[in-house]
Each structure stands twice: as C-alpha cells, then as structure tokens.
N, C-alpha and C positions, 0 to 999 in steps of 0.2 A: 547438080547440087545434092539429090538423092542420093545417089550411089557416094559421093563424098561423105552425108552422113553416117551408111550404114558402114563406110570405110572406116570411120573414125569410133563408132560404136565396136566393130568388130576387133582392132585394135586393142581395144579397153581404155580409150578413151572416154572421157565423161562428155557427155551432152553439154555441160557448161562450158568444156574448152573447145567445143563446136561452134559454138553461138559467141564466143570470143574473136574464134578466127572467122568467122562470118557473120559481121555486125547485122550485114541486109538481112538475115534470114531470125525472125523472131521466135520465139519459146515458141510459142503457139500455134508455127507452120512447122518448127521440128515435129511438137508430137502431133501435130495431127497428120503428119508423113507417119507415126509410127504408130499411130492408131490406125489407119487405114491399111497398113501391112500386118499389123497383128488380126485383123478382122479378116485378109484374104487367107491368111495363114489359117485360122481358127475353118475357114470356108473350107476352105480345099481339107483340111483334114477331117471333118465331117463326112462331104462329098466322099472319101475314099474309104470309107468302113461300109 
C-alpha cells in the first residue's frame, strides 16, 4: 500500500483521490507514511554532506 501511495503521489495524483480509492487506509496513516519518508529523506541528506 506504500509504494501504491507514492505511485499515486508521483503521478500527480492528489492524496485525496488515494484515500477515495483506498477507504481502509485513513488521512492519518497516509501522512504519517509521508512524514516518516520525508524525515529519512531530510536524514540521509544531512548524513551526506
């Protein structure tokens, strides 16, 4: 279901027509999938300077 969302992100998809085609999966578990990628993101690109 990750990778479906960031399929659907990458797309240019909006997060609201994510959470349409995937009732089980709530606002609150999308971004906190996209909070916890933006933090290893923000990690690793620290770590390499």
């Amino acid at each position: 279901m990750v990778q479906t969302l960031f399929d659907f992100l990458e797309a240019g998809e909006r997060l609201d027509d994510f959470l349409a085609d995937f009732p089980t999966v709530s606002r609150e578990q999308a971004i906190a999938v996209l909070e916890a990628a933006r933090k290893a993101l923000l990690s690793h690109a620290c770590s390499d300077r």
